[in-house]
C-alpha positions in Angstrom: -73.6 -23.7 22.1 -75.8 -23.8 25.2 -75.0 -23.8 28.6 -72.9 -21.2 31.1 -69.1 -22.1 29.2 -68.0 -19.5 26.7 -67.4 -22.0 23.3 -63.3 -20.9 23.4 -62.3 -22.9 26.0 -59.6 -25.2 24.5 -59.7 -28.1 26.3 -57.3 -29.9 23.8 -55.0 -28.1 25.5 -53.5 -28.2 29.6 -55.1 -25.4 31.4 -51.6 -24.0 32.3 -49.3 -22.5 30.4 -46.9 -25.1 28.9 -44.2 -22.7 27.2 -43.3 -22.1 31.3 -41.9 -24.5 33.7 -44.2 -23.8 36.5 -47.5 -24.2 34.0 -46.2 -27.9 33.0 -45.7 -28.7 36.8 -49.0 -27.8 37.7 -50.1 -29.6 34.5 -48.4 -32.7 35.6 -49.5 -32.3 39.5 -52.9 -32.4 38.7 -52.5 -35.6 35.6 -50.7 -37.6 37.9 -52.3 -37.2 41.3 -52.6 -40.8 43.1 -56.2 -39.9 43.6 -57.2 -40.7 40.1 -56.6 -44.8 40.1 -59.5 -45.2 42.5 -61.8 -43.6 39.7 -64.2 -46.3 39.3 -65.2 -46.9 35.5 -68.1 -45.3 35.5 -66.7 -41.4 36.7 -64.0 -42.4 33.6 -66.5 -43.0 30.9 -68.8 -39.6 32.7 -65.6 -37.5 32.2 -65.0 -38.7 28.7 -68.4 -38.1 27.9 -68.1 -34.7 29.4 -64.9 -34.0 27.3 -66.0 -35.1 23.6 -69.7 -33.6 24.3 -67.9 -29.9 24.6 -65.7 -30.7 22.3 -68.6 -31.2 19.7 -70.6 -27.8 21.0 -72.9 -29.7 23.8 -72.6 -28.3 27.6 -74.7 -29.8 30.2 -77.1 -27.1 31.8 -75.1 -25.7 34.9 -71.7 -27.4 33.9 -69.4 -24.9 35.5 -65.4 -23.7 33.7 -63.9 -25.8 36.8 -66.2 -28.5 36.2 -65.2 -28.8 32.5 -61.1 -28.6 33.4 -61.9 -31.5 36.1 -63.4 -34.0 33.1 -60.4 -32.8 31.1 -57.7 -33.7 33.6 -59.4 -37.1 34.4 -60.0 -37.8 31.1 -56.3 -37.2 30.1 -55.3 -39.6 33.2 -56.6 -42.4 32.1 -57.3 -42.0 28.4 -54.5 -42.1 25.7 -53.7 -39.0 24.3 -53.5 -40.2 20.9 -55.2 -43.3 20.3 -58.3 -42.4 22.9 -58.0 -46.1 24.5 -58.2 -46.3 27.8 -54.9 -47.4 29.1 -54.2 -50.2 31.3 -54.0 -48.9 35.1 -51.0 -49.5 36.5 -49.4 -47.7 34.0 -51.1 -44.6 33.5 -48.9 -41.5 35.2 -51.4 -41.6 38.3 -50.1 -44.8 39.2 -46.6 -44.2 38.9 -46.2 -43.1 43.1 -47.9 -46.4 44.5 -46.2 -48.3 42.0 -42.6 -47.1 42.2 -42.8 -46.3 45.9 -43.4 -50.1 46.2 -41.0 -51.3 44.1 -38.2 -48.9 44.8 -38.8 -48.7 48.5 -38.1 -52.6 48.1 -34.9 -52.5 45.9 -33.6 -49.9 48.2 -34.6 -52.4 51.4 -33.3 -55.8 49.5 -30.0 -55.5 48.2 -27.6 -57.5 49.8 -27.9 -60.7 47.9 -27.9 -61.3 44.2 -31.3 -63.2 44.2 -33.1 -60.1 45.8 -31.5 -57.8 43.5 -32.8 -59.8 40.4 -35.8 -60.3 41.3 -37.0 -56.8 42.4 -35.7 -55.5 39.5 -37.2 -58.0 37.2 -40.2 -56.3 38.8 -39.2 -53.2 37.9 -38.4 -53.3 34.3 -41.7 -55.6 34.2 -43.6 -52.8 35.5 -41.3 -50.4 33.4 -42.5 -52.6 30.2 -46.1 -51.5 30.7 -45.5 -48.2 31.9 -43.6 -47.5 28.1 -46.2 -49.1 26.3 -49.3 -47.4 28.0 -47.4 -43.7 27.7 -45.6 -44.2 24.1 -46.3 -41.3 21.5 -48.0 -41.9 18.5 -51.0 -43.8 17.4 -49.6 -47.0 15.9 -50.2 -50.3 17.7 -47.4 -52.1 19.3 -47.4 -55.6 17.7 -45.5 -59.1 19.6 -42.6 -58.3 17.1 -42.0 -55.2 19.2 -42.5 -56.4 22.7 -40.5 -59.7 22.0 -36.9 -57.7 22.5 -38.0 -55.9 25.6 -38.0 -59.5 27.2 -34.3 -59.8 25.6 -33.8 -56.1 27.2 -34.7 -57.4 31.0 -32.5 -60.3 30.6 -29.8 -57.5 29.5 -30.5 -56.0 32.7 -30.6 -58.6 35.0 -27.1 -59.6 33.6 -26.0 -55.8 34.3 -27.1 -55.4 37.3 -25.5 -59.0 38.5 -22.0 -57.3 36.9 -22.8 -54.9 39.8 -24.0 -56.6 42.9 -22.0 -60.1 42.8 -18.5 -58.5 43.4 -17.6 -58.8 47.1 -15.0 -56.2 47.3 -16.6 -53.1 47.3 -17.6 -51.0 50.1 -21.3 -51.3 51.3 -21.6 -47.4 50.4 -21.2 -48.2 46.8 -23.5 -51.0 46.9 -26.4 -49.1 48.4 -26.1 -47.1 45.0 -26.2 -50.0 42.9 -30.6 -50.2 42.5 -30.4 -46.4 41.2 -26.9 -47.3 39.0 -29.4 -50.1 37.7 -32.6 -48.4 37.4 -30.6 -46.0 35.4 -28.8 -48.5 33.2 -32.1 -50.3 32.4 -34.3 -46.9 31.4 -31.4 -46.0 29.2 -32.0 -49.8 27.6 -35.3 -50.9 27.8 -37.6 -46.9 27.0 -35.6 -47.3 23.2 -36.3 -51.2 23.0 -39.9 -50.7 23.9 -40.4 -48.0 21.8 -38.2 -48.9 19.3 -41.4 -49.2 16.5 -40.9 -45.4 17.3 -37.1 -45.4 16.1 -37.9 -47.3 12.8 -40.7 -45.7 10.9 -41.6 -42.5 13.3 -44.0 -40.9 15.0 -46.8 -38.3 13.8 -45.6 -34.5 13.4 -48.3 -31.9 13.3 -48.2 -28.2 12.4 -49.2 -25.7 15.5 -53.0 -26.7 14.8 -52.6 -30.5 15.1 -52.7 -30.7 11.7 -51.2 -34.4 10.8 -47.9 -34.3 8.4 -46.4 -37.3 8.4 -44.0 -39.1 10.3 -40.2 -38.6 11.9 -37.6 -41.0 13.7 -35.6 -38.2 14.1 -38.7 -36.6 16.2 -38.9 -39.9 18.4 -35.0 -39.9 18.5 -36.0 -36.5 20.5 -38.9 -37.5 22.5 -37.2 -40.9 23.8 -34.2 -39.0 24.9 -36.2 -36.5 27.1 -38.3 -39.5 28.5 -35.0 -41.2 29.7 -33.7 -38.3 31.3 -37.2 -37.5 32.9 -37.2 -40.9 33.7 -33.5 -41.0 35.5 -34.1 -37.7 37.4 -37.7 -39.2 38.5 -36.1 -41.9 40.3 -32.8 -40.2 41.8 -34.6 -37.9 44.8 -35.9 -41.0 46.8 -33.3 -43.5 45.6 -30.4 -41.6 46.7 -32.3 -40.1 49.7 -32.7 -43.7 50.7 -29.0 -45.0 50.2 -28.3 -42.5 53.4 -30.6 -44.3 55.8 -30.2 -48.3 54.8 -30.8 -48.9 58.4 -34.1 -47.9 58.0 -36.7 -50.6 58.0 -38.9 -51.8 54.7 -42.3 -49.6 55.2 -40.5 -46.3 56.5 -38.3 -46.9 53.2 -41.3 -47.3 51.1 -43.3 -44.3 52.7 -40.3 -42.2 52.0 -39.5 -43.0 48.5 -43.5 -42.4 47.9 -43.4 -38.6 49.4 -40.4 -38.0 47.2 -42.2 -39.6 44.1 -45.3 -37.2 44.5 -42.7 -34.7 44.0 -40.3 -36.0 41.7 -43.1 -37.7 39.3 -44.6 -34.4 38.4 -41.7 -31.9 38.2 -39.3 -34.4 36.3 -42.3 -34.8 33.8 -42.4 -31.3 33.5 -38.8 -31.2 32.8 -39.8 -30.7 29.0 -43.2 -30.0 27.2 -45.5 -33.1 26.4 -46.5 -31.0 23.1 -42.5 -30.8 22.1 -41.5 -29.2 18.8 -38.4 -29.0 16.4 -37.4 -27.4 13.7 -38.7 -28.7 9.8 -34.9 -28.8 9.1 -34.1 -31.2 11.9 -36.5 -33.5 10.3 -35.6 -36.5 7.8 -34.8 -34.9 3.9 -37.9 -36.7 2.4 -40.3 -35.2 5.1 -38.8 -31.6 4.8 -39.2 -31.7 1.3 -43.2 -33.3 1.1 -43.8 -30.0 4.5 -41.7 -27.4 2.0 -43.8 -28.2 -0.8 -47.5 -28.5 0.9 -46.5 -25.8 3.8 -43.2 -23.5 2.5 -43.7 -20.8 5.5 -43.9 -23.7 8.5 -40.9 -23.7 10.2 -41.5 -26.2 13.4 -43.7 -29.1 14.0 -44.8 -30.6 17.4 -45.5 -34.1 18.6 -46.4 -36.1 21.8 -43.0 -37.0 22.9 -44.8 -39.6 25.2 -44.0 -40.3 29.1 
C-alpha cells in the first residue's frame, strides 16, 4: 500500500468506540449532521471512491487519517450500509432534523381540528414510510407486496389518532399531548409493517468478522424493537417540550423542535449499537444447529439492526 495511511485502519468500522455509549454518540453526531444533505453528487460519488479505493489497498498521495475518516462518515450518510445503493435523501439519518422539525413543529402548531391532525400526520407516517425503507437492515429488496400494508398501516393511524382528537371533553392539556401519543402509536405500528419482510424470513447474522451465516426473525424481532424505542425517545424531547408553550407561534415551534432533534436524533440512535449482537441460542433451532455444526465454539452473532 502507498501513500501516508498505515494499511490497519478499519474503516468498515465507526471511528469511535461502539461497545461505549459516548463512542456511538459521537458516531451518530457526525452520520447524521444536517450538513451532509447539501452534499452535491459529485463529493458523494468522490467519497465513495475514496472509501472502496482504501478498502482495496489504493491511498491517494497526501490523503491524510482525517481525510480518510471524512470519506467514511459521508459515505456511510448517504450510502446503504448493506446493499451499497445510495439511499433516497430525505430519508437518510442526515435529513431526519429538517424533516422532523418541519413536520413535528407543525403537528405540535395544528392541532385543534381533526382535519389538521390527519393531515400532518399523514405527512408524518408518509415521511416515516421512506425513512424505514431507506434505513431497514439487511440486503433484500422490499417488493410492492411489502409496501402495500404500510398504506393499510397509515390508514390505521389516521383512525387512531381521530379516536384521540375528535372527543370534545377533554382538557386542552391532554390534547396538546395527543401528536406525541400518535407519533408513538404509529412507530409502534407502521416500523413492524414496513419491515415486516424482516419478521418473515430474517435478516443476515454474521460472526465477529462479517462473515455471512444465514438468516434470523428472531434477530429482526430484536433490531425492530430497539428502532421503535429509539424512535419514541427521538421524538419525546421537542414534542413534549413544545406541549408547554402552545402559545408559541408556527416558526418559533419549528426552530425549537429542530434544536432538540440535533440532539435527540443522535443520542436516541446511540441508545443501542448499529452492529447489535445476540446469543447463537437466542437464534431460531434450524439456524443454531447449521452455526453449531459449521462454527461449534461461536457463541454470538451481529447484525445491522437498521435505523
Amino acid at each position: 500500500m502507498s501513500g501516508e495511511l498505515p494499511p490497519n485502519i478499519d474503516i468498515r468500522e465507526p471511528r469511535w468506540d461502539q461497545s461505549s455509549f459516548s463512542g456511538r454518540a459521537n458516531h451518530f453526531f457526525t452520520v447524521t449532521d444536517p450538513r451532509n444533505i447539501l452534499l452535491t453528487n459529485e463529493q458523494l460519488e468522490d467519497a465513495r471512491k475514496t472509501v472502496h479505493d482504501y478498502r482495496q489497498g489504493i491511498v491517494p498521495p497526501g490523503l491524510t487519517e482525517n481525510e480518510l475518516w471524512r470519506a467514511k462518515y459521508i459515505y456511510d450518510s448517504a450510502f446503504h450500509p448493506d446493499t451499497g445503493e445510495k439511499m433516497i435523501l430525505i430519508g437518510r439519518m442526515s435529513a431526519q432534523v429538517p424533516m422532523n422539525m418541519t413536520i413535528t413543529g407543525c403537528m405540535m402548531t395544528f392541532y385543534r381540528t381533526a382535519p389538521a391532525v390527519v393531515f400532518w400526520q399523514w405527512i408524518n407516517q408518509s415521511f416515516n414510510a421512506v425513512v424505514n425503507y431507506t434505513n431497514r437492515s439487511g440486503d433484500a429488496p422490499l417488493t410492492v407486496k411489502y409496501v402495500r400494508p404500510t398504506c393499510g398501516a397509515r390508514s390505521s393511524d389516521l383512525i387512531t389518532l381521530l379516536g384521540f382528537s375528535l372527543p370534545q371533553h377533554v382538557s386542552p392539556l391532554i390534547g396538546r399531548f395527543v401528536p406525541f401519543a400518535a407519533v408513538a402509536a404509529a412507530n409502534c405500528i407502521n416500523i413492524p409493517l414496513m419491515r415486516q419482510r424482516e419478521l418473515r424470513v430474517g435478516i443476515p447474522v454474521t460472526d465477529e468478522n462479517g462473515n455471512r451465516l444465514g438468516e434470523s426473525a428472531n434477530a429482526a424481532q430484536q433490531a425492530i424493537a430497539q428502532v421503535v424505542v429509539s424512535r419514541i425517545l427521538m421524538a419525546a424531547p421537542g414534542m413534549a417540550f413544545m406541549d408547554q408553550f402552545p402559545w408559541m407561534s408556527a416558526p418559533i415551534q419549528v426552530g425549537l423542535v429542530g434544536f432538540c432533534l440535533v440532539f435527540a436524533t443522535p443520542l436516541c440512535c446511540a441508545l443501542f449499537p448499529q452492529k447489535s449482537s445476540m446469543s447463537v441460542t437466542s437464534l431460531e433451532a434450524e439456524l443454531q444447529a447449521k452455526i453449531r455444526e459449521a462454527h461449534p465454539e461461536l457463541r454470538r452473532v451481529y447484525f445491522n439492526k437498521g435505523l
